[in-house]
C-alpha positions, 0 to 999 in steps of 0.5 A: 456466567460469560458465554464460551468464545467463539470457535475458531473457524478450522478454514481459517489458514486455507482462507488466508492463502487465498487472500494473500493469492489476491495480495500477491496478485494486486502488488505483482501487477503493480510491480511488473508494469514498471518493468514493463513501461519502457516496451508499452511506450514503445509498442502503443506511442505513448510520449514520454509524458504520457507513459507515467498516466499508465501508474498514475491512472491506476494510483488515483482510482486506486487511492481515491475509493478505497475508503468507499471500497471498505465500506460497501463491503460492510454493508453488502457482503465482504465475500460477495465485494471481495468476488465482484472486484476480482472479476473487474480486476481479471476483465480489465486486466484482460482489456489492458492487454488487448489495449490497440491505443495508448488512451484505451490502456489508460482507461483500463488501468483507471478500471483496474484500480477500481477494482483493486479499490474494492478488493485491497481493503476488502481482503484485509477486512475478511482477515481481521474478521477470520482471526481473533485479535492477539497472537494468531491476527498479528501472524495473520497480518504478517503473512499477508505483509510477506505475500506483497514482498513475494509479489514485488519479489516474483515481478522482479524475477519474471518482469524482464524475461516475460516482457522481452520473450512475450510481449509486455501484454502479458503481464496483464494477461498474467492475472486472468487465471489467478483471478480464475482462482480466486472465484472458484476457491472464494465460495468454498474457504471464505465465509459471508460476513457484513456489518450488523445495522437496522439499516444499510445507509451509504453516507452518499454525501460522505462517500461523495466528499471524501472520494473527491478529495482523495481523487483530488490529492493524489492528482495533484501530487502526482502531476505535481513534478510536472507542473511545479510545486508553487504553481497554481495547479499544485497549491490550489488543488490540495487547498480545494481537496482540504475544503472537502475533507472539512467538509466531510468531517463535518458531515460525518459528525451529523451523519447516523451512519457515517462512511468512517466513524469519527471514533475512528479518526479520534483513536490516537492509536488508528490516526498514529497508525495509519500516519507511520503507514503513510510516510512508510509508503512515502519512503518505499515508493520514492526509494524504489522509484529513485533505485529504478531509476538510478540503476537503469539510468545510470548504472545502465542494468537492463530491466531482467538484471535490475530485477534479479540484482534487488530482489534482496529488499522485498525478500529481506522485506518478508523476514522483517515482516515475520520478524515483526510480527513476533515483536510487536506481540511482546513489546507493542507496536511502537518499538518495533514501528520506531526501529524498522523506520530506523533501519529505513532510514539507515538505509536511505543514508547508506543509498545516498552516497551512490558514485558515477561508476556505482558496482551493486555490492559495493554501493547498493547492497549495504542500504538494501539489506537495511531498507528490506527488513525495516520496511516490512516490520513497520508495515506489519507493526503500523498495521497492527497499530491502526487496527487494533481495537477496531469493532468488526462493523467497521473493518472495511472501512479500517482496511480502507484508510491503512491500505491509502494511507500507504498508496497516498503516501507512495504516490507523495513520496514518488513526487517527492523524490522526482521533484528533489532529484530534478532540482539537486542535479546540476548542470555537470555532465550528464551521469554526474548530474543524474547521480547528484540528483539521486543522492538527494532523492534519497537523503530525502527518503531518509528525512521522510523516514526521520519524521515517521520515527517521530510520528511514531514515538509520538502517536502510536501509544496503545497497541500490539501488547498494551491494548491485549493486556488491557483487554485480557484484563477486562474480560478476567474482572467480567468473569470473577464480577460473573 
């Protein structure tokens, strides 16, 4: 006889509150420093260099130790990792407020992704491990998809009237009593959980190797606008971060504990996954980037308008990850990863037409109501993708790779679009320039967008549906051979 399946734990919905609270957390204070970035410029004296190493210091911490965040949570406790880095992410939230000089800020905001490092992939993994795979996980993983859209939507609403009224300081002086929170509520809705191992192994020379290279790749494409695409910086960089991911291959493949399971990087479903993740990121990140810069640099919107005008792509994000979600359950995830790309894409082309003198209904609101809805269902169904079918000791690890995949791909796509829009713009008269170069900026994103779709209608094969028919399947021929 097969034993009974597990009870479900009744906290589980109360605990997935709490984790989407640390989500909203994680992408509010990610979304409200761009709106703030012109006033810390301003009140610290940062160059215009400068200001964008208030972004780019939390992405490189941010994406160059998630892999290592994920599995030290395996092995040390999830809840006890997922506390730690909330109290290093309220503490150096407070200190990025307190900053008196641009340097002190900017090594904040290096600690702050660090401790959103260890908190993104673990959260995740906590979900993973408190709901069974099928109907309830996929809700779960849109519920935490629409808290990041509710996230991006609150900073858009408050980003503007908080800076101007208090000060920038308080958009990091905001995330202290949420991360009160989150360690009082923590010991009483989330359960201790870590992977089953005779011994606790790090993979020091994995972690090691695959840090460095992260670390590496995401510098290099971040300074990469800066110091040319075909400089010596740039392409020496990504050719040293590649030596280390050999590397780590290799050591992975000899180690009795590895930092990520070659099975992991095997699964077409995990490598498919996670790549329709990166270059969704890419589009995201470079259309925001580009829209942002387009409506303030152009159009002349002040931060609050801005914000209040595009609050229709995060929210239209949050319907199409609930969408989602319910989709991927009855056709699996490809469909649903291919068509919200599509719509992404569509929305990109839409954007891409934007004039001199550009009004908001008429020339954006077309490609938002497209690009909203299709972000949010590929991100919930490239989530589904890449973490179907993972064992429960190696969530973390899961978690880690689907979060930088995402972050990568932003800090890529960001890259991306600043390079084209620099280079597509001529030498007419300024707005026009400007414009001409945002136009391009977002037929890119439609391309990056064009090669997601045929990432996935390649790769990603067997989730969602398939792989729980499958499984429903074994476990019926294991009760009746019983």
């Amino acid at each position: 006889m097969t034993a009974p399946p597990p009870t479900p734990d009744p906290r589980r919905w109360s605990a997935l509150a709490l984790l989407c609270l640390a989500g909203f957390m994680v992408i509010l204070d990610s979304q409200i420093v761009v709106l703030a970035l012109p006033s810390v410029a301003d009140g610290l004296g940062f160059s215009a260099s400068g200001t964008q190493w208030v972004m780019s210091a939390y992405l490189v911490s941010f994406g160059g130790l998630l892999l290592l965040g994920g599995r030290t949570a395996d092995l040390l406790g999830r809840r006890r990792v997922f506390m730690t880095g909330t109290v290093l992410f309220g503490l150096s939230s407070l200190l990025c407020g307190f900053a008196w000089t641009a340097g002190v800020l900017v090594a904040a905001r290096a600690v702050q992704g660090v401790s959103a490092a260890v908190m993104a992939p673990t959260a995740l993994s906590i979900l993973l491990n408190t709901f069974e795979e099928g109907h309830e996980r996929n809700k779960a993983l849109a519920i935490w998809s629409g808290s990041g859209g509710f996230g991006a939507t609150a900073a858009l609403l408050i980003g503007g009237p908080l800076t101007d009224v208090l000060g920038w300081q308080w958009v990091f002086f905001l995330n202290a009593p949420v991360a009160l929170l989150l360690l009082a509520l923590s010991p009483v809705l989330l359960r201790e959980s870590r992977a089953e191992a005779r011994a606790r192994s790090y993979d020091p020379i994995g972690a090691l190797t695959a840090t460095a290279a992260l670390v590496i790749c995401v510098y290099a494409v971040v300074e990469a606008p800066r110091a040319g695409w075909l400089s010596a910086q740039t392409l020496g960089l990504p050719a040293l971060a590649a030596a280390l991911a050999l590397l780590f291959l290799r050591v992975e493949a000899r180690s009795t504990a590895p930092l990520v399971p070659p099975r992991l990087l095997r699964s077409p479903s995990v490598s498919g996954g996670n790549l329709v993740v990166f270059l969704l990121g890419s589009c995201a990140f470079g259309m925001s980037y580009t829209l942002s810069q387009y409506g303030q640099g152009v159009l002349g919107l002040s931060p609050l308008r801005f914000g209040l005008y595009n609050v229709v792509m995060p929210a239209g994000a949050v319907v199409g990850s609930y969408a989602g979600q319910a989709l991927v359950t009855r056709i699996g995830a490809r469909p649903v990863a291919v068509g919200g790309l599509a719509l992404v894409g569509m929305g990109s082309l839409l954007l891409a037409g934007v004039p001199v003198a550009g009004g908001f209904a008429r020339d954006l609101l077309p490609g938002l109501l497209l690009f909203g809805p299709g972000l949010g269902a590929c991100a919930v169904a490239g989530s589904i993708a890449a973490l179907t079918g993972v064992a429960e000791r190696e969530s973390g690890v899961a978690s880690g790779i689907n979060t930088a995949a995402f972050q990568i791909g932003g800090a890529f796509g960001v890259a991306v679009v600043t390079s084209v829009a620099v280079s597509h713009a001529d030498k007419a008269e300024r707005l026009a320039a400007l414009t001409q170069g945002y136009r391009a900026a977002f037929t890119a994103c439609a391309v990056l967008a064009a090669a997601g779709v045929a990432c996935a209608l390649a790769l990603v094969r067997r989730s969602g549906l398939t792989v729980r028919t499958e499984r429903s399947w074994d476990v019926t021929v294991r009760q009746v051979r019983s």
